[in-house]
Residue frames relative to the residue before (quaternion, step in Angstrom):
aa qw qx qy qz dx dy dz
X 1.0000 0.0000 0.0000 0.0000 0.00 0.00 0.00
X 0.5569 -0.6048 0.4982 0.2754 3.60 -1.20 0.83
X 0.5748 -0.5551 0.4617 0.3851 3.08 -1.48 0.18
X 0.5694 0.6415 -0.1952 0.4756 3.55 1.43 -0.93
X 0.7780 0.4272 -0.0930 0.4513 3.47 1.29 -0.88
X 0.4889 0.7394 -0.3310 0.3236 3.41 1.95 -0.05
X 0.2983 -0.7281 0.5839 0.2001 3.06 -0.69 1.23
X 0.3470 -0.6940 0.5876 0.2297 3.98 -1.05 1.09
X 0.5716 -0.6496 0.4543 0.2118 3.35 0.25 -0.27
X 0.7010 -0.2991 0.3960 0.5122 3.01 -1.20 -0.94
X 0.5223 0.7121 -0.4439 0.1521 4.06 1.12 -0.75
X 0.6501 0.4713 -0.2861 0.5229 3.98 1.09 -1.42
X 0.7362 0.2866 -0.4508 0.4154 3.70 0.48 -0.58
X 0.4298 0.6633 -0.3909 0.4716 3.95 0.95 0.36
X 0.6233 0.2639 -0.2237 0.7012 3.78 0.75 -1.40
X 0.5757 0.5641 -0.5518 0.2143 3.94 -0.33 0.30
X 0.6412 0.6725 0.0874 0.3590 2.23 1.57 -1.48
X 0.6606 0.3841 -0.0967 0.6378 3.34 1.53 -1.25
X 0.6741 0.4048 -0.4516 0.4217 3.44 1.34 -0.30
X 0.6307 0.4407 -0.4891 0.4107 3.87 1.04 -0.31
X 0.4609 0.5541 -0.5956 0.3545 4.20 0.66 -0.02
X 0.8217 0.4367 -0.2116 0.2990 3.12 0.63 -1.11
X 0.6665 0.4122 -0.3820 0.4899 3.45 1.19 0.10
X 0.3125 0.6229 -0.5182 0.4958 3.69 1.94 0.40
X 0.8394 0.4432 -0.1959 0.2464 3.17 0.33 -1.27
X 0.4598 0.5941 -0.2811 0.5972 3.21 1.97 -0.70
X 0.7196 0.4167 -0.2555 0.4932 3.65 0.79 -0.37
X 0.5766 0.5036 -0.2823 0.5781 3.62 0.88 -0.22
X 0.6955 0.3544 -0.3451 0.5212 3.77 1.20 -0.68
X 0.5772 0.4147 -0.5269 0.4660 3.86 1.05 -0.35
X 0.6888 0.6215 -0.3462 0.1394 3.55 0.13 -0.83
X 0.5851 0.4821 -0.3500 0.5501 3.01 2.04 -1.12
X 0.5369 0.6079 -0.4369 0.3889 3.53 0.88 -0.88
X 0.4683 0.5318 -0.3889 0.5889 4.05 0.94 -0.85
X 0.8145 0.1151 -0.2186 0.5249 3.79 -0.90 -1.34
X 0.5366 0.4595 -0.5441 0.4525 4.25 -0.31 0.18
X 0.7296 0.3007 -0.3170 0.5261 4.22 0.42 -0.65
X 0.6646 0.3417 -0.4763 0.4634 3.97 0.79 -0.25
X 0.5317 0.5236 -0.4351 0.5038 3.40 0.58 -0.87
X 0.8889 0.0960 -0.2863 0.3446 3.77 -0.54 -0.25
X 0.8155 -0.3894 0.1502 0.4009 3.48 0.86 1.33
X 0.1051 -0.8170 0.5333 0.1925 3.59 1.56 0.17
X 0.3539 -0.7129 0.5786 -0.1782 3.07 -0.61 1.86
X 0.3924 -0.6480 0.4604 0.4628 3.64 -0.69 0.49
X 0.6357 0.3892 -0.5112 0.4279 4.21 0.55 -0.21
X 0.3185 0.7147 -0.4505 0.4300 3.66 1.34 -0.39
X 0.8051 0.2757 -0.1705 0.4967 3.52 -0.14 -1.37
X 0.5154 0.4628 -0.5153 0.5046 3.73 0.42 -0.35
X 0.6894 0.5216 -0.3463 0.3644 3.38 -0.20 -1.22
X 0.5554 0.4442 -0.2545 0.6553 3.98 0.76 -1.28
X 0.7102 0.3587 -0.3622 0.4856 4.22 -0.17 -0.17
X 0.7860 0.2021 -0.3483 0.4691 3.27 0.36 -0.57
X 0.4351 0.4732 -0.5893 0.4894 3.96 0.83 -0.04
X 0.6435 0.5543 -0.3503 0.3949 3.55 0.00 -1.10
X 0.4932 0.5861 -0.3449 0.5424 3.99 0.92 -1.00
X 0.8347 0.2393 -0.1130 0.4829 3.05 -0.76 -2.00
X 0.6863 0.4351 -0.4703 0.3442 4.19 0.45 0.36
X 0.6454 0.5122 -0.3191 0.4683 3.15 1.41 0.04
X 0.7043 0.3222 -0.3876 0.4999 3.48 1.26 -0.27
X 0.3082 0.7155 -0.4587 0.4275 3.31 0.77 0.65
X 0.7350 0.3921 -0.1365 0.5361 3.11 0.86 -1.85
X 0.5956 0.4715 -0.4584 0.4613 3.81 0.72 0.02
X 0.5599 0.4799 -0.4337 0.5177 3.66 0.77 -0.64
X 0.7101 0.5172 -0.3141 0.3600 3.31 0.03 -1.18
X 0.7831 0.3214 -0.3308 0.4172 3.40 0.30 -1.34
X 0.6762 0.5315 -0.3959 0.3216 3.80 1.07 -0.49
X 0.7135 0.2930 -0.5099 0.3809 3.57 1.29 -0.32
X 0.3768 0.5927 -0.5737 0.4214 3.88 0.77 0.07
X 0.7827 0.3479 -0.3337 0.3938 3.92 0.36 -0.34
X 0.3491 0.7439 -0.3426 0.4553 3.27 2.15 -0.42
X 0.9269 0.2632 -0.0963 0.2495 3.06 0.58 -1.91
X 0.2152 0.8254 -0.3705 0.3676 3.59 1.57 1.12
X 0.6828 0.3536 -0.3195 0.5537 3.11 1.11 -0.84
X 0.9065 -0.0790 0.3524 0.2186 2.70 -2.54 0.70
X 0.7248 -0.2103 0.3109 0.5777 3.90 -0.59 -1.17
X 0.1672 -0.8381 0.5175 -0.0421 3.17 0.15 1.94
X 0.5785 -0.5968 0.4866 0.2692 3.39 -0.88 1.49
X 0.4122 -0.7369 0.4247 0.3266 3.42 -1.42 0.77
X 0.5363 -0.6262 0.3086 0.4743 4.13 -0.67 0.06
X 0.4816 -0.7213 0.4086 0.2843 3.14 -0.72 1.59
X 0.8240 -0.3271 0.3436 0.3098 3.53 -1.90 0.46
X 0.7359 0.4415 -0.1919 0.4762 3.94 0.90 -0.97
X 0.5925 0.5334 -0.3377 0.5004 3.38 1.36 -1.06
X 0.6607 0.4884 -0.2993 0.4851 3.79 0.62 -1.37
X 0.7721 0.4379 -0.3180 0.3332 4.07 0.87 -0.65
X 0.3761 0.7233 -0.3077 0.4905 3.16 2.24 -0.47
X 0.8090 0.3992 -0.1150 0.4159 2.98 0.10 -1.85
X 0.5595 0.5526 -0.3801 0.4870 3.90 1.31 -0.51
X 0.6040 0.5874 -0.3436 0.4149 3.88 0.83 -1.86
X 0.7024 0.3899 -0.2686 0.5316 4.21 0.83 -1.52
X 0.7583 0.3173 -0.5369 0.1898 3.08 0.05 0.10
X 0.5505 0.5762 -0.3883 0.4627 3.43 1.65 -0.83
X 0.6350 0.5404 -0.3180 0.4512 3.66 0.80 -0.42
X 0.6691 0.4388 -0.4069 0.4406 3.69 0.87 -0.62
X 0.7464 0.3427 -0.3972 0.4095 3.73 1.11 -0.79
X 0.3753 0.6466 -0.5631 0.3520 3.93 1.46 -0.16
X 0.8827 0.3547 -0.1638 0.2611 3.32 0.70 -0.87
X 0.4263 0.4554 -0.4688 0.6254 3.35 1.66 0.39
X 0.5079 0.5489 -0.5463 0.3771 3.76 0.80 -0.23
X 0.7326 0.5685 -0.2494 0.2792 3.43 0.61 -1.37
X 0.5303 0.6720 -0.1865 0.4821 3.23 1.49 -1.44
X 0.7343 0.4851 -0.2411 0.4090 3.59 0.70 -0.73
X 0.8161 -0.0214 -0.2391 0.5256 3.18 1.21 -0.58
């Protein structure tokens, strides 16, 4: 079989898939990060913290939603060097910042 003629399988609808758990879950960590800064009196570092969780939860969601649209095509290109550091930078940043929030 060609390279042109490879059937992917089941693999792109799999990484689609594993990429929306993971922006569920990236959402479930801004949200607690939301009720953790009201719940403890939304301080003014409180609210910073919630902005930048909010930040790094949206550029997440741009990685995400672009390689879920990546992975539609045929022989779906692989995710490029910047997307994989993007999507690495939000996540250490969403838990830097529930780190912070805590104390």
């Amino acid at each position: 079989m060609t390279a042109e003629g490879r059937d992917p399988g089941l693999q792109p609808e799999r990484t689609r898939l594993a990429w929306r758990r993971t922006t569920l879950s990236c959402t479930v960590v801004a949200l607690l990060a939301v009720k953790q800064a009201l719940h403890s009196g939304a301080s003014p570092a409180g609210i910073v913290a919630v902005a930048l969780s909010a930040l790094a939860w949206l550029g997440f969601l741009l990685v995400a939603h672009r390689r879920v649209l990546g992975m539609g095509t045929a022989r779906p290109q692989p995710l490029s060097a910047r997307g994989a550091l993007t999507a690495g930078a939000c996540t250490v940043a969403l838990a830097v910042f529930a780190a912070a929030m805590l104390f």
